[in-house]
Backbone as JSON, one array per atom type, in Angstrom:
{
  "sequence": "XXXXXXXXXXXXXXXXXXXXXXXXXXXXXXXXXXXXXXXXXXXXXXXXXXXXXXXXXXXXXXXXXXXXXXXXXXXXXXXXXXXXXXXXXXXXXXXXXXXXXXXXXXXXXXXXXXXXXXXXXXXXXX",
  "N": [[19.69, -4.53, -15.72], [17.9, -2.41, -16.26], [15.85, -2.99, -14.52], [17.25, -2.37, -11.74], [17.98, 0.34, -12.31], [15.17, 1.65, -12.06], [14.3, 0.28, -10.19], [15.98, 1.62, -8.35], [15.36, 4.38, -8.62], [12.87, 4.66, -7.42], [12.77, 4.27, -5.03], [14.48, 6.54, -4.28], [12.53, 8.39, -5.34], [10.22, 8.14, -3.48], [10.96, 8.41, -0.65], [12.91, 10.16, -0.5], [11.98, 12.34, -1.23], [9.22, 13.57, -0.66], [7.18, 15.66, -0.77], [6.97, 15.97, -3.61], [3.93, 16.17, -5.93], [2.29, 13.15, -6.98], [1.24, 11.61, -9.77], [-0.62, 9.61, -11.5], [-1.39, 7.49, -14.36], [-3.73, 5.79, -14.28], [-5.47, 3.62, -11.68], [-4.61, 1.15, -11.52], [-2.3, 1.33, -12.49], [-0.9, 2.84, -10.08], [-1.03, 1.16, -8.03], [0.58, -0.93, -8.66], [2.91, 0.52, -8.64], [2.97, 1.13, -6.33], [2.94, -1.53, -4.88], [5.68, -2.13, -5.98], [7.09, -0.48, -4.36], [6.67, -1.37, -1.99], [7.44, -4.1, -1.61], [10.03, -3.7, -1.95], [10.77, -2.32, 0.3], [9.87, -4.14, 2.03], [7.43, -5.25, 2.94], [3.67, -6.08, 2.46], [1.11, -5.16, 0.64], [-2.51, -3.93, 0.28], [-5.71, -3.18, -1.15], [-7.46, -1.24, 0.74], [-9.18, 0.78, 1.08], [-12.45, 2.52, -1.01], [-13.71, 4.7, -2.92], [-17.05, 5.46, -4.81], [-18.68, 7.2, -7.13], [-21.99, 8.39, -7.75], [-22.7, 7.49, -10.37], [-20.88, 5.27, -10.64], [-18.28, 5.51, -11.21], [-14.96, 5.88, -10.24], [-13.63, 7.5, -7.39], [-11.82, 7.99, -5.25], [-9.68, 5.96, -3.78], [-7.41, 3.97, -1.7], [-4.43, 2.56, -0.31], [-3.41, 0.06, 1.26], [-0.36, -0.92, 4.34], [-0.45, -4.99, 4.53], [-0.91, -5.69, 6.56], [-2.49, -3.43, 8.25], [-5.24, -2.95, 10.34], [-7.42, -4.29, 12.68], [-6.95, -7.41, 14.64], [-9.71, -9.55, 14.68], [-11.24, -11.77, 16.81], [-12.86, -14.72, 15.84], [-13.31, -16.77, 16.66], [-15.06, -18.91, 19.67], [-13.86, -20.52, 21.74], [-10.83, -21.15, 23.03], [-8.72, -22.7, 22.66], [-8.95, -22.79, 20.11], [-7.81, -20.79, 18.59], [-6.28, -18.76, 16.17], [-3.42, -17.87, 14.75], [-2.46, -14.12, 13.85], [-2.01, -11.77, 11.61], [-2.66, -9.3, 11.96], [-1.28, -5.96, 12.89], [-2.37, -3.72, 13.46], [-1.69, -1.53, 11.72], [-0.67, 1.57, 10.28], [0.43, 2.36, 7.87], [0.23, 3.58, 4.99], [-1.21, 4.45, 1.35], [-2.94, 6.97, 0.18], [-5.33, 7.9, -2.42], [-6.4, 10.5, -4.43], [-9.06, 9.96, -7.48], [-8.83, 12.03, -10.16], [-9.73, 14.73, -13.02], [-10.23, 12.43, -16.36], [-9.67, 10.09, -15.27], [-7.13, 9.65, -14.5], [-4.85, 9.71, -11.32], [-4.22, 11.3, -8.52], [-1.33, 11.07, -5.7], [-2.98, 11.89, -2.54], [-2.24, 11.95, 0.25], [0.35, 9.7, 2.03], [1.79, 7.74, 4.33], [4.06, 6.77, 6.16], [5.1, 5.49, 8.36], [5.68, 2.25, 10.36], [4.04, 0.1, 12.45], [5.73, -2.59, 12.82], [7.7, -5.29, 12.51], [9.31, -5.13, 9.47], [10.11, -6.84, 6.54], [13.01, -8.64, 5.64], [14.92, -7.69, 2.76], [16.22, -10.48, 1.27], [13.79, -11.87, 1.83], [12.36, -10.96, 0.57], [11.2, -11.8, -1.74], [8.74, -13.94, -1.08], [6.77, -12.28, -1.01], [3.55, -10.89, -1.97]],
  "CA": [[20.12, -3.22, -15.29], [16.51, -1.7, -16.49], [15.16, -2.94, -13.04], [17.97, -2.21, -10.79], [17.78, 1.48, -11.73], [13.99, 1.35, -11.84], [13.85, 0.11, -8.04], [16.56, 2.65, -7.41], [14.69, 5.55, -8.81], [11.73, 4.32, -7.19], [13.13, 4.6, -3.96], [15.04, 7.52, -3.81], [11.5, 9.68, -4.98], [9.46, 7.86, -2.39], [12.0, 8.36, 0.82], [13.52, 11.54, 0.04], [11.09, 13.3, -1.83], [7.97, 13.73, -0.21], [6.34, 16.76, -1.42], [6.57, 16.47, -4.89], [2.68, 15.8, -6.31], [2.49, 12.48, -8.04], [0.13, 11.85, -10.48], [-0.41, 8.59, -11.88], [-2.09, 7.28, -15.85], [-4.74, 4.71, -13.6], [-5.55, 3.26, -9.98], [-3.67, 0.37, -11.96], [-0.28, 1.87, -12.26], [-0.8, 3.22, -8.81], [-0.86, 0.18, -7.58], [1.57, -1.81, -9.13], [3.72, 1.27, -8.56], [3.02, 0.92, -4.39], [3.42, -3.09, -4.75], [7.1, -2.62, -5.91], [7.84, 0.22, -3.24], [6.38, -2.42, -0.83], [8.33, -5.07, -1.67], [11.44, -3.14, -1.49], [10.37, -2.19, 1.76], [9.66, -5.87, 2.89], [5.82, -5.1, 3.11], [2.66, -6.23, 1.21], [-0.34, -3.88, 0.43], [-3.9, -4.69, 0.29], [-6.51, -2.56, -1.29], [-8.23, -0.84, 2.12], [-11.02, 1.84, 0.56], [-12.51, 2.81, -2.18], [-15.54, 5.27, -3.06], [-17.57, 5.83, -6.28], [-19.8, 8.6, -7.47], [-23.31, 7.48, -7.64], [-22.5, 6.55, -11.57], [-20.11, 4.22, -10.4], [-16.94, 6.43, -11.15], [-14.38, 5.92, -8.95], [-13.17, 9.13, -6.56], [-11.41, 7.56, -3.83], [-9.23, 4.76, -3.13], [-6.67, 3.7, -0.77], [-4.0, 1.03, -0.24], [-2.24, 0.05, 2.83], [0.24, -2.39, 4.89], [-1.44, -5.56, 4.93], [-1.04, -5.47, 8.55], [-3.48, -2.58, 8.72], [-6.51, -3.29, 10.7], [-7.25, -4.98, 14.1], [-7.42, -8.83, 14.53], [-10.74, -9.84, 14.71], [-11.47, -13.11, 17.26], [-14.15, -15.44, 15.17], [-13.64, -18.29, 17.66], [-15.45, -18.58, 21.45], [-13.07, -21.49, 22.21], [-9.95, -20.5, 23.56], [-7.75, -23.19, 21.87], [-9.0, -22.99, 18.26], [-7.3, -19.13, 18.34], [-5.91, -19.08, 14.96], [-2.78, -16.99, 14.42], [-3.43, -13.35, 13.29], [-1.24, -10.99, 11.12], [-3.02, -7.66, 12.05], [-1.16, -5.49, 13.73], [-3.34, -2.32, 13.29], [-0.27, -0.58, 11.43], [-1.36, 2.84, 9.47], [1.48, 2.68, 6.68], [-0.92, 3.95, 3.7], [-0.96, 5.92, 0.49], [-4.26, 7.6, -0.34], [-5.89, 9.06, -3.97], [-8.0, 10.9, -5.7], [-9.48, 10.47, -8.78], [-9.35, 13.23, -11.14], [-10.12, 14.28, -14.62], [-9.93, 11.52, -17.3], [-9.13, 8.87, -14.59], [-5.91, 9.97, -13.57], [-4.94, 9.6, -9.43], [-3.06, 11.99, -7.78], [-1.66, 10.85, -4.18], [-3.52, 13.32, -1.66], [-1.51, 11.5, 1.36], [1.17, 8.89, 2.42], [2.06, 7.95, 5.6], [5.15, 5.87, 5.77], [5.41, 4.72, 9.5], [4.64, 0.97, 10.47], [4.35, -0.14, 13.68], [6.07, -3.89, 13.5], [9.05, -5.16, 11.72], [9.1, -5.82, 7.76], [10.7, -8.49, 6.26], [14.16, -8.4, 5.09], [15.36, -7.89, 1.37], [16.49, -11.72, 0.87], [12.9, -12.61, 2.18], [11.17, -9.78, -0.47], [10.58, -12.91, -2.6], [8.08, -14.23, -0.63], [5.76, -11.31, -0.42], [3.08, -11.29, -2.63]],
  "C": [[18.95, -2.25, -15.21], [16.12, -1.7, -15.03], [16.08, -2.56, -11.82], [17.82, -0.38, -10.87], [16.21, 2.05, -11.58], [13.81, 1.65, -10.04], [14.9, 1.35, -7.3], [15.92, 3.99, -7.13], [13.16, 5.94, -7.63], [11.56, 4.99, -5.44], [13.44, 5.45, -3.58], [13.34, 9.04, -4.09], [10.84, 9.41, -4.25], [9.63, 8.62, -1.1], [12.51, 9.52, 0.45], [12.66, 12.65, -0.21], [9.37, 13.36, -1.62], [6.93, 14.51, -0.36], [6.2, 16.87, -2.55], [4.84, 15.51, -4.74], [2.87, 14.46, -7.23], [1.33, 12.07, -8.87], [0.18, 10.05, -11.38], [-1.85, 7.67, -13.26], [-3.43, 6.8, -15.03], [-4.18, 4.13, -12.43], [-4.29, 1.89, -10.28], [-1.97, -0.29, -11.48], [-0.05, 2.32, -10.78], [-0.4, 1.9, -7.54], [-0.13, -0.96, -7.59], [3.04, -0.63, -8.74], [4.08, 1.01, -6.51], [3.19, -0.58, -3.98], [4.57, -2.92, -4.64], [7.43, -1.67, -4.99], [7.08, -0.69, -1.33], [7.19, -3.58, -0.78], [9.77, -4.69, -1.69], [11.69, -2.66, -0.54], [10.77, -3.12, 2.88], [7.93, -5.85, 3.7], [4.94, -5.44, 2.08], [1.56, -5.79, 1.42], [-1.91, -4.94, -0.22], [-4.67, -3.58, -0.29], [-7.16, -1.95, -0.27], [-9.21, -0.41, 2.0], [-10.96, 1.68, -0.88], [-13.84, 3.65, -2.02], [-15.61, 5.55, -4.26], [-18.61, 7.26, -6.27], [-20.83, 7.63, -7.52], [-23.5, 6.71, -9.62], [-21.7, 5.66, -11.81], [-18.63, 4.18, -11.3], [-16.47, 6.55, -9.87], [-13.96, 7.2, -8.44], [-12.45, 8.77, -5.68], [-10.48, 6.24, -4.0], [-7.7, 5.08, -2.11], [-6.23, 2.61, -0.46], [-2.92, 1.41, 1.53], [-1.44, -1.01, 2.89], [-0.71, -3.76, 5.33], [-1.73, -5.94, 6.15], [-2.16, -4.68, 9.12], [-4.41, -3.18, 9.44], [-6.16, -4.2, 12.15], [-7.91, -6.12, 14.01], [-8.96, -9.31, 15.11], [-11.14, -11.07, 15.36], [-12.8, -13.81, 16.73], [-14.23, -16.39, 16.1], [-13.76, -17.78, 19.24], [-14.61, -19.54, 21.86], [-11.37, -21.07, 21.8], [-8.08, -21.43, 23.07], [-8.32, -23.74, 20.59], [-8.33, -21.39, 17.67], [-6.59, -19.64, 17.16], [-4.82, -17.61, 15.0], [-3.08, -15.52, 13.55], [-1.77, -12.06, 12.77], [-1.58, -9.27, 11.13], [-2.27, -7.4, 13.12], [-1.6, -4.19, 13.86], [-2.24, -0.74, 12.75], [-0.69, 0.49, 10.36], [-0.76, 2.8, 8.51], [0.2, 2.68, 5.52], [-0.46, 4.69, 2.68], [-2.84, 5.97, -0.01], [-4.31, 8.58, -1.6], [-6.91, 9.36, -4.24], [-7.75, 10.8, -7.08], [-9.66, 11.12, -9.35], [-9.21, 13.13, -12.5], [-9.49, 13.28, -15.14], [-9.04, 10.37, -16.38], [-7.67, 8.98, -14.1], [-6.0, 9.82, -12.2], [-3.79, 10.54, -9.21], [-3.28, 11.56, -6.06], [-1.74, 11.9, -3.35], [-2.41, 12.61, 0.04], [-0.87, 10.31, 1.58], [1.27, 8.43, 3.55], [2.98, 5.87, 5.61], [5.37, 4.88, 6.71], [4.99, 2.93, 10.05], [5.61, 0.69, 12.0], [4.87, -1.78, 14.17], [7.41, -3.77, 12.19], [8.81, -5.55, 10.29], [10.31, -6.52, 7.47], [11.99, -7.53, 5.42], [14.36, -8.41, 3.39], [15.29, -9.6, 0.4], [14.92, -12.3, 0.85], [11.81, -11.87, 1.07], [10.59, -10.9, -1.54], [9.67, -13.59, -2.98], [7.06, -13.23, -0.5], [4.9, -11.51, -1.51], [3.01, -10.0, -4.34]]
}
């Protein structure tokens, strides 16, 4: 029951509530927090950025749909094309690092430009 209202909660501040500020302990929790609103989605997230200070303090990161990005052809031969899962889809959440390692998300962006996988299939995601 813990996780059923969990994923409910999860959902309803994502999708309805868009303006509140969220603030989150470590990049960690941030991330395990945007895994399970990906997988309840029917999407799986990838790390995308990151920047440090020059003492190698983080300031920056950023996760996306692992779809993000544009397929890249490695092969000159025209039947070794290798299937390609980019579809150059923007769905992101972006943070900053502030005091004592905390992240607050500075931007979201919810839209994806292909279809995500169904509930039953959320199993399979990673």
């Amino acid at each position: 029951m813990g996780d059923e209202l969990e994923e409910h909660l999860l959902e309803n501040l994502i999708l309805r509530n868009s303006q509140i500020i969220m603030i989150f302990d470590t990049t960690v929790e941030l991330s395990q927090f945007y895994k399970l609103y990906g997988k309840l989605m029917g999407f799986e997230i990838i790390k995308r950025t990151s920047r440090k200070y020059e003492e190698g303090v983080l300031k920056f990161v950023s996760f996306s749909c692992s779809q993000n990005g544009k397929s890249r052809c490695k092969s000159r031969h025209a039947f070794k094309l290798r299937p390609t899962t980019k579809k150059n889809c923007k769905a992101k959440v972006s943070v900053i690092v502030i005091r004592d390692g905390k992240c607050k998300v500075s931007s979201i962006v919810y839209e994806h430009n292909h279809e995500l996988n169904t509930p039953n299939k959320a199993r399979f995601l990673k």
